[in-house]
N, C-alpha and C positions, 0 to 999 in steps of 0.2 A: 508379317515382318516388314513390308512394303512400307505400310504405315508408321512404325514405329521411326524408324530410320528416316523415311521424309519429315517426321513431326521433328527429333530431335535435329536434323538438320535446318528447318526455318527456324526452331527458338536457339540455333547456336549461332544462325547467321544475323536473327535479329539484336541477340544480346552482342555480338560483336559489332556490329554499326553502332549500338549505344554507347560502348565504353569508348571505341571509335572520337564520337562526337565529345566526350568530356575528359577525353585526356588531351583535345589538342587543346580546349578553351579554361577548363579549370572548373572551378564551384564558385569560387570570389575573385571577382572584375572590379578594378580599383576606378570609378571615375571622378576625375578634379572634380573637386567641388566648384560651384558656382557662386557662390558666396563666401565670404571669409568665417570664419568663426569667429559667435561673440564673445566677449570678455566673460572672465569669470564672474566680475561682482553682478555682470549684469545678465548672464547666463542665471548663476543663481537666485536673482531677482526674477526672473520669466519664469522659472520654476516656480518658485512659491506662490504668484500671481496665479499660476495656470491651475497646482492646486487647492488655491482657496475659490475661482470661480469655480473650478468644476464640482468642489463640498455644494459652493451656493446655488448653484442650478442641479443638484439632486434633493438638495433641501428645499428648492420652490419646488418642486416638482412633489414631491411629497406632501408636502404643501397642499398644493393642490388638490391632489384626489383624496386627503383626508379633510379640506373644504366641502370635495363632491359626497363623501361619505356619512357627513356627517359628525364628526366622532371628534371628541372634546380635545384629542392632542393637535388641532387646527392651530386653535390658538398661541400656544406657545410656539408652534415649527415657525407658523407667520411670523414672530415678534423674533425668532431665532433667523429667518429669513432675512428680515429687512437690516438684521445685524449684520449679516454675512455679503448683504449688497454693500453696504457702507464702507465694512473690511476688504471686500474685494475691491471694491473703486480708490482706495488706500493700495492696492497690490500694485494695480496698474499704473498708478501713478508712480510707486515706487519704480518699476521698470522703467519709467519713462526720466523720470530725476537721477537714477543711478547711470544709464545713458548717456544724458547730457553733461554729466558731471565725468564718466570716465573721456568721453568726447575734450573738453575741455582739459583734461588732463593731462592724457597720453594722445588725441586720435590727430594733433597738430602736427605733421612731417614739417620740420624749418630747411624746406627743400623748395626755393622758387620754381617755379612753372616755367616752361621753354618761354613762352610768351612776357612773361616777368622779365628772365634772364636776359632776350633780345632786345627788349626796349631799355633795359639798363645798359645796354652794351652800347644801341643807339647813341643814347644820351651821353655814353662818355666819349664816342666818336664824337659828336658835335661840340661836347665841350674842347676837346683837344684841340678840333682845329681851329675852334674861334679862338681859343689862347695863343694856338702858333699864329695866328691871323694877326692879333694883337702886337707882341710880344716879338721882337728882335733872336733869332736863335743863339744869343749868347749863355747861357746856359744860367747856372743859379745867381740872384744878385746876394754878395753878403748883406751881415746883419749888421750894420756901424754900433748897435749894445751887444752883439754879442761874445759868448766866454770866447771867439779865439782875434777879435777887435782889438784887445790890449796887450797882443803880444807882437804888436807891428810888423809881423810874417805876412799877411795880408792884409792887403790894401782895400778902401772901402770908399772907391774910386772916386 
């Protein structure tokens, strides 16, 4: 009886440190990703890429050991091969053109850079004061053509 009661007392103590351990943490742990996710057109361009190389390197491969074997369907797998490197090297590039082109599209934020920003700031600091530098602080000089010139309310000194 000894044994019965110590057995079921360690597989009750062990099952209780297990549940223990996954109810404080959970089954699924969300972590950021480290990368953004890619665009759809060109998410779905990586796909198609990835499976038309992985058809073409089952097809050399077969390829191959029906080379080693001897056996008359060589010939067309190779000629079905050199197809499918062709079509593949078309995949990839499509990935690569779909990219540069959603890049070009959308991937431009028209958000200048702190660095941008601060030298533009610079620059309109230096213009200002070389204008007040210039420039008497009387304020705006009228326009002698302009629309309020002919209504002899203002003077055009």
């Amino acid at each position: 009886m000894s044994s019965d009661a110590g057995g079921a007392g360690v597989s009750a103590g062990a099952g209780a440190g297990a549940d223990a351990d996954t109810g404080d943490r959970g089954l699924w742990v969300e972590e950021p990703a480290r990368r953004r996710r890619m665009p759809d057109p060109v998410r779905t361009s990586a796909v198609r890429a990835m499976l038309i190389v992985a058809v073409t390197l089952t097809q050399a491969t077969i390829t191959f050991f029906l080379t080693l074997s001897g056996s008359w369907l060589a010939l067309p797998m190779g000629l079905g091969a050199i197809a499918g490197t062709i079509v593949a090297t078309w995949g990839v590039l499509d990935v690569w053109i779909t990219r540069q082109t959603w890049n070009q599209r959308y991937g431009v934020l028209s958000e200048p850079s702190s660095t941008a920003r601060r030298r533009r700031r610079e620059a309109r600091r230096a213009a200002r004061t070389a204008r007040t530098a210039r420039e008497p602080a009387a304020g705006r000089i009228p326009r002698e053509d302009g629309p309020l010139a002919a209504s002899g309310r203002y003077s055009t000194r």
